[in-house]
N, C-alpha and C positions, 0 to 999 in steps of 0.2 A: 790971775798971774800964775794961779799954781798950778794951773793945765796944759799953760805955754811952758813952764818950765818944764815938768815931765814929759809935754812932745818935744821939747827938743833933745831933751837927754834919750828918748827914744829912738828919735833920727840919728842923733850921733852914733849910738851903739849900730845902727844899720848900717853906717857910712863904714864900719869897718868890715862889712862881708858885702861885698858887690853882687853874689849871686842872689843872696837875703833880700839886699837891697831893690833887685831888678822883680824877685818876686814879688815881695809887697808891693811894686808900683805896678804890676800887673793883676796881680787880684786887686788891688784898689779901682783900677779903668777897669775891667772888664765887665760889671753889671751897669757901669754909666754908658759905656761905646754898645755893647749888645753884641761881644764877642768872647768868644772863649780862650781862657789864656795862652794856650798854644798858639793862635792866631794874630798876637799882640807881639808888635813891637815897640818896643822903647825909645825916644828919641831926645837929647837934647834934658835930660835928666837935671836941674839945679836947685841947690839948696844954699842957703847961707842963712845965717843968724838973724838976720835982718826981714829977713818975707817965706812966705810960705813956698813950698816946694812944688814946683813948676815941672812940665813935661809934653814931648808931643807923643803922639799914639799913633801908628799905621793898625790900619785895621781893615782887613777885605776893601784894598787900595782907596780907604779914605782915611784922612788925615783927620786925629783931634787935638785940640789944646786942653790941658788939664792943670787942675791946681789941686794941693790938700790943704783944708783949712784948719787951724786949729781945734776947730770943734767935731774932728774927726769927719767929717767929709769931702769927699772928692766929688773937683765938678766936672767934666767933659766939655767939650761946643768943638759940634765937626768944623774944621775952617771950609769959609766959602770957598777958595782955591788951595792948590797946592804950593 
C-alpha cells in the first residue's frame, strides 16, 4: 500500500508539468519498443486514481500499447493493426 501511495503522489507531481510528464513516458517506452526517444511519440496518455497509466507509442510507423505498473514497470505489445 505504501508503494501505490508514493507512485501515485509521484504521478501527481508529474501531471503538473506536461513536458516532465511526456518525458518520463518516453524514456519509460523506449527500451520496451527498441527506439530512441526522439523517435517516440506519445498517444492517448491516461491516468486516473483508479488503474495504472496507459498509452499508445508510434514508433518507426508501428503502434504500441503500454502500461506502468505499480511495481515500477512498463510493459509494451506492438498492436496487431493500426
Amino acid at each position: 500500500m505504501k508503494i501505490k501511495l508514493i507512485f501515485l503522489v509521484f504521478m501527481v507531481l508529474l501531471m503538473g508539468c506536461a513536458t516532465t510528464q511526456t518525458e518520463w513516458v518516453v524514456k519509460q517506452t523506449s527500451p520496451m519498443v527498441g527506439c530512441s526517444p526522439e523517435n517516440i511519440q506519445i498517444q492517448d496518455y491516461e491516468f486516473n486514481f483508479l488503474q495504472s497509466p496507459t498509452w499508445k507509442a508510434m514508433c518507426n510507423g508501428k503502434l504500441f500499447y503500454c502500461v506502468y505498473r505499480d511495481n515500477s514497470n512498463t510493459y509494451c505489445t506492438e498492436a496487431l493493426d493500426k
